[in-house]
N, C-alpha and C positions, 0 to 999 in steps of 0.2 A: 429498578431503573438500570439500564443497560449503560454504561459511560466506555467509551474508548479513549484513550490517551497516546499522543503520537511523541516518539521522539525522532532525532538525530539529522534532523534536515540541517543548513549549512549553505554555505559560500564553497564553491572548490572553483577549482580551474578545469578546460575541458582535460578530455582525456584523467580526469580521478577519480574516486570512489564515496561514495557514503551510503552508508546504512543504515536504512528507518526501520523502527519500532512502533511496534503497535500492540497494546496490554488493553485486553477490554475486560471487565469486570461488571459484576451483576448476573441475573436469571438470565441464561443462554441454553437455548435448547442445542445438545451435543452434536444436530446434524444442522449443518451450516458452513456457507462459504466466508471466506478472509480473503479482503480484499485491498488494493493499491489503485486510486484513479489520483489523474491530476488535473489539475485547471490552471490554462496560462492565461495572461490576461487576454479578453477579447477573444476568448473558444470557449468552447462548449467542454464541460464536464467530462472526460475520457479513460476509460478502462486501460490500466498497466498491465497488470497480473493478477491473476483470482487463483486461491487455492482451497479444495474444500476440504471439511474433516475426515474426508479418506486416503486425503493425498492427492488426488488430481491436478491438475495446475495447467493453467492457461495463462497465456502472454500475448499482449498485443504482438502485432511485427515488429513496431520502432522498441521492442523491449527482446524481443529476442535475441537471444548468442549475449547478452551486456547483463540483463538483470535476472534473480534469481529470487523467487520469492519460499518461506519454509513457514511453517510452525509448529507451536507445540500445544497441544492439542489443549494435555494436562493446567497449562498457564494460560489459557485464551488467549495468546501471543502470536503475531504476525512480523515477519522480517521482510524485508527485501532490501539484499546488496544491490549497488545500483556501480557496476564498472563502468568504464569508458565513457564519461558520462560526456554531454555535445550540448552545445549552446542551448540547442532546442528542446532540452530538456528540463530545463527551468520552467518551475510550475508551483502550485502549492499541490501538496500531494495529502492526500485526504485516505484513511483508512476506512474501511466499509465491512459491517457483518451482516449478512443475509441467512437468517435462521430458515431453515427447509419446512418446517410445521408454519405457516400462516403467513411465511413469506416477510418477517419482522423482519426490518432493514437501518440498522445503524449505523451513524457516521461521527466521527474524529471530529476535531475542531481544526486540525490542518498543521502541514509541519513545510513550510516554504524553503525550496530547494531552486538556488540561485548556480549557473554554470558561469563564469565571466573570466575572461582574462586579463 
């Protein structure tokens, strides 16, 4: 059984920073993407940043030049610094693993990231 575990979501003000974590643990096939979507209330489900186990990395627009997502392969671990952060980026931000062999797709239990002044 495949479990993700998110941390480091938070209250900031705009304009600061936080950095979520994401440790997934269990039977992971080695070729797969690591992922960052959020859900605000009243939208739809939406793609931050994807990165796969060769390094590639994709970012939405409203993430680009602000957030940066890494990991490490070794740890099934996912990062994404999130700078600059704007009102509208208040969301619950959910981790996601997409294993490449049979297209197995895991999800976090959600780590809510509040912008407010």
């Amino acid at each position: 059984q495949v479990q993700l575990v998110e941390s480091g979501g938070g209250l900031v003000q705009p304009g600061g920073s936080l950095r979520l974590s994401c440790a997934a643990s269990g039977s992971i096939f080695s070729g797969n993407d690591m992922g960052w979507y959020r859900q605000a209330p009243g939208k739809q489900r939406e793609l931050v940043a994807i990165i796969s186990s060769t390094g590639i990395r994709n970012y939405a627009d409203s993430a680009k030049g602000r957030f940066t997502i890494s990991r490490d392969n070794a740890k099934n671990t996912v990062w994404m610094q999130m700078n600059s952060l704007k009102l509208e980026d208040t969301a619950v931000y959910y981790c996601n693993i997409r294993e490449w062999v049979g297209g197995h797709t895991y999800w976090g239990q959600g780590t809510q990231v509040t912008v407010s002044s």
